[in-house]
Each structure stands twice: as structure tokens, then as C-alpha cells.
C-alpha positions as CSV (number, residue, x, y, z in Angstrom):
1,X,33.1,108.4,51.6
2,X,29.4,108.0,52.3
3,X,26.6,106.9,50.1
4,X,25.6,110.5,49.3
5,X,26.4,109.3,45.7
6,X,24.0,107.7,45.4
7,X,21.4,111.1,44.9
8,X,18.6,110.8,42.3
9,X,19.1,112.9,39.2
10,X,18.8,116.6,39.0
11,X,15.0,117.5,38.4
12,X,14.2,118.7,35.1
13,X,15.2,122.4,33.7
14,X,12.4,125.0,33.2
15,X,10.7,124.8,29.9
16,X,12.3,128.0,28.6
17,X,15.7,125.9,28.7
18,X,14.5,123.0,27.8
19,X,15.8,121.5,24.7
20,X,13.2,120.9,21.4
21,X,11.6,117.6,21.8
22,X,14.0,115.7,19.9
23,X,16.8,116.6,21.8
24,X,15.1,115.3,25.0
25,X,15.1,112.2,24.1
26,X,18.1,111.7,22.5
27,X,20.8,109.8,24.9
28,X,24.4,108.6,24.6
29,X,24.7,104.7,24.7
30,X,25.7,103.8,28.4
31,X,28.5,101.9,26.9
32,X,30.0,105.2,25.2
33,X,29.3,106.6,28.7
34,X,31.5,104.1,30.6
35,X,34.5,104.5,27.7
36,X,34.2,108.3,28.4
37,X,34.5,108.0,32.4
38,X,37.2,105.5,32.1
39,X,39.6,108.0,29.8
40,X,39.4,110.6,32.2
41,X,42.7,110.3,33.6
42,X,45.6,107.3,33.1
43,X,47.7,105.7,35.0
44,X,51.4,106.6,35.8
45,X,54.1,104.2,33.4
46,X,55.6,101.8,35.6
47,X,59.1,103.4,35.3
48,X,57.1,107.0,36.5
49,X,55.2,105.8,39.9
50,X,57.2,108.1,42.1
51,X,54.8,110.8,40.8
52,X,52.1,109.5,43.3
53,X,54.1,111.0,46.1
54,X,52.9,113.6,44.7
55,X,49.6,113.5,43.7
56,X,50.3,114.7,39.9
57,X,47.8,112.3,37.9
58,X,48.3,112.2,34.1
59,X,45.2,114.0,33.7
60,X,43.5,113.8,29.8
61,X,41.5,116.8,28.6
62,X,41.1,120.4,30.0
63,X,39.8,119.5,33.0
64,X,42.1,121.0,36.1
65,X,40.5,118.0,38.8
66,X,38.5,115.3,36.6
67,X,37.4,113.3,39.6
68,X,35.6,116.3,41.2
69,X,33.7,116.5,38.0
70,X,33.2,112.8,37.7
71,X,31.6,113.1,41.3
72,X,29.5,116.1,39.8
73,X,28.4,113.5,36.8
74,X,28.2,110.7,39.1
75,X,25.1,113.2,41.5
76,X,23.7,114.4,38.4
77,X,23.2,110.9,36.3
78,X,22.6,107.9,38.7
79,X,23.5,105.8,35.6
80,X,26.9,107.0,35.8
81,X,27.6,106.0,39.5
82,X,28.0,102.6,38.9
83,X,31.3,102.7,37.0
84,X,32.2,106.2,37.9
85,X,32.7,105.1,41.5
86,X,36.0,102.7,40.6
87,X,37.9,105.8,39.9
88,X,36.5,107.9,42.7
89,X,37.4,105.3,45.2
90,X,40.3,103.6,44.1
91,X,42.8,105.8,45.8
92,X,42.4,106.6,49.2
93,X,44.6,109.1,50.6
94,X,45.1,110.0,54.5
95,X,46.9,113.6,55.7
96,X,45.3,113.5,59.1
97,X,45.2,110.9,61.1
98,X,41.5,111.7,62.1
99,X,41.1,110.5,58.5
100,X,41.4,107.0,59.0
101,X,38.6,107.0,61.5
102,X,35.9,108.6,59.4
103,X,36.9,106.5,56.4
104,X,36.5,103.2,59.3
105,X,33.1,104.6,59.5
106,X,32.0,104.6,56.3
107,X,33.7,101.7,55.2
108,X,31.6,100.3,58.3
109,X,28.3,101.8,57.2
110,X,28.8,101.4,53.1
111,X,30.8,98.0,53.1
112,X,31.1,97.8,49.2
113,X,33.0,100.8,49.0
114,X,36.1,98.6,50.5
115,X,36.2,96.4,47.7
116,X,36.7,99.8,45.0
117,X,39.4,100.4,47.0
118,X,43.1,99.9,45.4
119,X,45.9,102.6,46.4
120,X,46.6,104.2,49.7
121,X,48.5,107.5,49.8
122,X,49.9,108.0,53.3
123,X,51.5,111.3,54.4
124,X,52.5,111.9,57.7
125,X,52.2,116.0,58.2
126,X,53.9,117.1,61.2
127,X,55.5,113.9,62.1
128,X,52.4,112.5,62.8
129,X,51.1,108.6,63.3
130,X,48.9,107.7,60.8
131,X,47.1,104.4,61.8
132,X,46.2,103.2,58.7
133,X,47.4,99.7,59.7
134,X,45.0,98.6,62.0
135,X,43.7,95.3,61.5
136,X,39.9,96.4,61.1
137,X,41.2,97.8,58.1
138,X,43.3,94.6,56.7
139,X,40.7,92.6,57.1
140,X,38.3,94.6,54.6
141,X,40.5,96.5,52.1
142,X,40.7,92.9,50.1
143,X,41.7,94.4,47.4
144,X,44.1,97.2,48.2
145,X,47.2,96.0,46.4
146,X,49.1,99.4,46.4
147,X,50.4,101.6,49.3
148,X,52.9,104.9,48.4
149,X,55.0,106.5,51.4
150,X,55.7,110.0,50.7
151,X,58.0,110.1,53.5
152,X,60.9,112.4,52.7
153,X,59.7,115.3,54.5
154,X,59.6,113.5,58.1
155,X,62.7,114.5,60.3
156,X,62.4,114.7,63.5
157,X,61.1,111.6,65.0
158,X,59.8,108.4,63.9
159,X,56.7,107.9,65.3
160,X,55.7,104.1,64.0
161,X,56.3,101.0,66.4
162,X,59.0,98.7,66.0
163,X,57.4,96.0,64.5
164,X,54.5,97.9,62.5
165,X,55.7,96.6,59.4
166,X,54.1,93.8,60.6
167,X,50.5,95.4,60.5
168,X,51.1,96.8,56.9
169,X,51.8,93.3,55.9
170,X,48.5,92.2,56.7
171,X,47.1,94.2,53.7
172,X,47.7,92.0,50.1
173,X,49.8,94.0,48.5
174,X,51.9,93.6,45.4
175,X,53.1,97.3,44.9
176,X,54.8,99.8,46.7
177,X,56.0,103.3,46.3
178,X,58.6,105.0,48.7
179,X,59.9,108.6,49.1
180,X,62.2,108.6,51.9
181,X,65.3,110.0,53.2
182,X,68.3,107.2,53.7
183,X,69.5,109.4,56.4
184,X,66.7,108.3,58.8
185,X,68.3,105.0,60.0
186,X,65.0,104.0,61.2
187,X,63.2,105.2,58.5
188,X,65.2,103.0,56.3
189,X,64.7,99.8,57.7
190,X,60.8,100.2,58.1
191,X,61.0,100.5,54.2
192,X,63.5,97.8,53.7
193,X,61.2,95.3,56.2
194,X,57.8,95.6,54.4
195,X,59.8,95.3,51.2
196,X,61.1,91.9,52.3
197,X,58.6,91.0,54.3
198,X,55.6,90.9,51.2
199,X,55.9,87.3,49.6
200,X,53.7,88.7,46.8
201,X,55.3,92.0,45.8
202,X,55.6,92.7,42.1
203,X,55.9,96.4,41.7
204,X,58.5,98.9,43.6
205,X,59.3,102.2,43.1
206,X,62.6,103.5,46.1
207,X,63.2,107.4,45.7
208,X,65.7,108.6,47.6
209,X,66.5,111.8,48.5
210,X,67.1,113.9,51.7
211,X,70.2,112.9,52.6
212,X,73.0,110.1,52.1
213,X,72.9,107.1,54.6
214,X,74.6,107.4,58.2
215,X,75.3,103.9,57.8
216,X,78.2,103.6,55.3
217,X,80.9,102.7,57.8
218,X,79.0,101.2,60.4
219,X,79.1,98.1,60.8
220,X,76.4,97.3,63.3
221,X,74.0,99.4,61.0
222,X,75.0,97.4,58.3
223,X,75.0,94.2,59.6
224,X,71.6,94.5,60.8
225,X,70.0,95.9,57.3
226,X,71.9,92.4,55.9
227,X,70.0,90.6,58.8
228,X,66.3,91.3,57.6
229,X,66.3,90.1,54.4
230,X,65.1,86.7,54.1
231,X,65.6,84.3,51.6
232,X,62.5,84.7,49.8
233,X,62.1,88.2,49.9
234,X,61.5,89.7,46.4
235,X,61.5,86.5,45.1
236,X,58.0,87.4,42.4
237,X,59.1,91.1,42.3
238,X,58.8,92.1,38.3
239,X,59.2,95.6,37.9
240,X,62.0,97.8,39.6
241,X,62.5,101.6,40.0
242,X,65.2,102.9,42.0
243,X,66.2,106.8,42.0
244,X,67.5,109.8,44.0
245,X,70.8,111.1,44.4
246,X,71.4,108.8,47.4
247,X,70.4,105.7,45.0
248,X,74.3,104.7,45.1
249,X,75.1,105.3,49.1
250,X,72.0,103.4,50.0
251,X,73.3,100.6,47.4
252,X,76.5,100.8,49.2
253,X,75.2,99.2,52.8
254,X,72.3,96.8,51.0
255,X,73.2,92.8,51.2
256,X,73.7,91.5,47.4
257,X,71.1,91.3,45.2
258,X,68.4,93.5,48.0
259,X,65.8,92.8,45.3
260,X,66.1,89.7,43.7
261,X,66.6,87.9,40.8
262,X,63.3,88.1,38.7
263,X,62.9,91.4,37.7
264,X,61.7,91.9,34.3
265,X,61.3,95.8,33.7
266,X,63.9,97.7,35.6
267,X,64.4,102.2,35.7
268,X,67.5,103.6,37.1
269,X,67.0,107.1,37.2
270,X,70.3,108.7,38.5
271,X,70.8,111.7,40.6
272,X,72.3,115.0,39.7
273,X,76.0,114.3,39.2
274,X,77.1,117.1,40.5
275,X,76.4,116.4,44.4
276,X,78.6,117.1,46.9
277,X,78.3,114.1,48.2
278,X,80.8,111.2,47.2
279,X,79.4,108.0,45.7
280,X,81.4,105.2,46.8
281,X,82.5,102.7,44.2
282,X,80.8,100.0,46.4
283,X,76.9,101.5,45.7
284,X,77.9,101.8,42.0
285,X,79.2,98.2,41.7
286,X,75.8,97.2,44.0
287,X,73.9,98.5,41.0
288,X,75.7,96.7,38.7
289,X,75.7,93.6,39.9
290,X,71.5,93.9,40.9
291,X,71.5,94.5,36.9
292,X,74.1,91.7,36.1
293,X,72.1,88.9,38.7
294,X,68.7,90.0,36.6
295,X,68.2,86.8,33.9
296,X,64.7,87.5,33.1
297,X,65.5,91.4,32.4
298,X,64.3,92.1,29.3
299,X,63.7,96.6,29.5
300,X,66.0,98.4,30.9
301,X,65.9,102.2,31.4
302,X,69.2,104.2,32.4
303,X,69.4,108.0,32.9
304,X,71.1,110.7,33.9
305,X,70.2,114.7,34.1
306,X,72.5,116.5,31.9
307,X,75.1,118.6,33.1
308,X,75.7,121.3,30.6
309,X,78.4,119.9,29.0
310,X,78.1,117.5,25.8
């Protein structure tokens, strides 16, 4: 993340390699250039986004990592740089939570660079706090509108502050993308308050996997999930995916209609039917009647993985 990018082109070959004369001055129109960098890779169909947890790009062409070559392009050509960097800085992704620090610092030293970025990935390895939150960061990441949680794989503890939902609210967000297990009580409702917490969420993606919700039959828990949902929460959300084989549980302890009433494109990707664990007739119906309450639904997309049998 530092301006390093920004190197003047490669010097010229030796004249044994250089190409005949008319080959030297031959060049690609910029424009073809800029249509070349931006098919490198596409985007993830809205009904797919879980696949950010992780990191699987739709890659197009041979090319094993196209952004470390676009980087190579993007040294080599300073005409490149310009539109190459959107791609090489739109998603931002933190493992450590040293991370956040050095990308403060050059945020801090190369201030345009906020303003390419669009996507945070944050993992937590180890059960570690990751404090990508902090309101330095809010206040420049102007146009970060997507955060993913690949949070399935944290167990032990949970290391985030009561109300740090709060802080990730501060960021303008309109799509989120969480991987989490419903078994982690607190877990859950961080997800569940930054969901219904973002007046201008459009885009969410829930997988959940891990294990089934501790919930179902508590009535406190319950009744305190019911609690945080305010009136306007998911009130402009438009496009809806909701998976894992705990979809139905989690369903089960949710208040009516958890994601409101104006979804237009909504995935229900079911689990593997063959779980040990029960699903309640309560999470079924939930899902139903989320589907039944949706007037401006106009794509749907129901699926189950096949069992063997026909």
C-alpha cells in the first residue's frame, strides 16, 4: 500500500532483443489497454458472494493470481497505473491485526488510495481483535461500501466490545457478507446488530455453518435477539442470500420478517438434508413467511444438494 507503484517504466532492452523498428513503435490504444485490465477477473453473482470468505475470485484467463501480474503491468507501464490501481485496491483484506496499522500509514501518507478502496475482508486468525473499526479509518474509507466476516472458524472467545457494532456502522456500507457459526450466542447478535443497525444496507449474504443455535428454547436469548431489531432495519435491503445447514434453527429464534419487506432478488441455498440435527418446523415456516412478506420479489433461487436418491 505505498506509492511504489508509481515506478517509471522498465529501461529499454538491449539492442540484440530489441524488436525491428516498426515494431517499436507500434502501441496498443490505451483505451483497449483499460478494457484488457478491467476483464481480468469478475465479480461474484449476487446469489454467490459467500465465496469472498474465501478469497476464490472468478478469475478469467490462465493466469493463477491476475492482480500480482496487473501490479507487474502496473511497475512496468506507468500508463497502466492509473486504471490498474481500482482493482489492486478495491479490496483490502486484514489477517493480522498489525495490518490495520501499516495500511493507517499509508492511507496517511498516500491519501488517494482511500478513495480506491471498496471491500474489506476481515479474518480473525487465532481469535484475534482486529481493529479495523477505528474511527480514523471511518472517517477516510468514503467509499468502502462492502465488509465480509469470515467468522466461522472463531471458537473460543469473542474478543470484540459490546457495542463495536457501533464503530463498524460508522463506515457507509450497503453490503455485507457473514460466515459465522449460530452457536456463538455472542457471535450472533454482533451480526444481527450491524445488520439492523445500517439504514442503507442493500446487499446480504448469512452462511451459517458450525453449529445449530443454543438459543432455540431460551427464552431470554430469544427475547433479546427480538429486542435489537428496530423498525427500520432492512428497510432498502434488495438482494438476500441466506445458507448453511443451520439456515432453519437460526430462522427458528429470529423476530418475523428479520429482513424486511423489500427484497427483490432472494437465494436460499439449503443445507445437506441429511444432518443430524433436527430442523424445527418453526425455522421452516420463518423462511416461508420472509418469502411470503416479500411484495417486490421478483427472482427467486431455491436449492437443495442432492441426496442420492431421485
Amino acid at each position: 500500500m505505498s506509492s511504489a507503484l508509481e515506478a517509471t517504466p522498465l529501461t529499454a532492452p538491449p539492442p540484440e532483443l530489441q524488436y525491428p523498428s516498426c515494431m517499436q513503435h507500434s502501441r496498443l490504444p490505451l483505451e483497449l489497454c483499460e478494457q484488457v485490465i478491467d476483464c481480468i477477473w469478475k465479480t461474484h453473482p449476487w446469489w454467490d458472494r459467500h465465496q469472498l470468505v474465501h478469497r476464490i475470485p472468478i478469475y478469467v484467463g490462465a493466469s493463477e493470481d491476475p492482480l500480482r501480474d496487473l501490479r507487474a503491468c502496473g511497475w512496468t507501464c506507468s500508463a497502466w497505473y492509473p486504471r490498474a490501481r481500482f482493482h489492486i485496491y478495491h479490496t483490502v483484506t486484514f489477517n493480522h491485526d498489525h495490518q490495520v496499522e501499516l495500511f493507517m500509514r499509508s492511507v496517511f501518507e498516500t491519501p488517494h488510495l482511500a478513495d480506491l478502496v471498496h471491500e474489506l475482508i476481515v479474518y480473525m486468525p487465532q481469535d484475534t481483535n482486529i481493529p479495523f473499526a477505528r474511527g480514523v479509518l471511518s472517517t477516510k474509507l468514503l467509499r468502502l461500501r462492502t465488509v465480509v466476516f469470515p467468522l466461522s472458524s472463531v471458537h473460543r472467545v469473542w474478543l470484540y466490545p459490546p457495542h463495536h457494532h457501533n464503530l463498524v456502522t460508522q463506515f457507509p456500507l450497503t453490503d455485507l457478507v457473514f460466515d459465522l457459526s449460530p452457536y456463538n450466542n455472542s457471535m450472533l447478535v454482533y451480526a444481527l446488530r450491524i445488520i439492523w443497525s445500517l439504514r442503507d444496507l442493500r446487499s446480504l449474504t448469512m452462511m451459517l455453518i458450525g453449529g445449530a443455535p443454543v438459543g432455540q428454547g431460551n427464552d431470554s436469548l430469544v427475547s433479546r435477539i427480538r429486542s435489537l431489531r428496530r423498525s427500520w432495519s432492512c428497510a432498502k435491503l434488495k438482494v438476500l442470500t441466506l445458507q448453511g445447514v443451520f439456515l432453519q434453527q437460526t430462522m427458528a429464534i429470529l423476530p418475523e420478517s428479520p429482513f424486511g419487506t423489500t427484497v427483490e432478488h432472494l437465494a436460499v441455498p439449503f443445507g445437506d438434508p441429511s444432518s443430524w440435527d433436527p430442523i424445527p418446523h418453526t425455522g421452516f415456516q420463518a423462511i416461508i413467511d420472509q418469502i411470503s412478506l416479500l411484495s417486490s420479489l421478483w427472482e427467486l433461487r431455491i436449492w437443495a444438494p442432492s441426496s442420492g436418491s431421485t
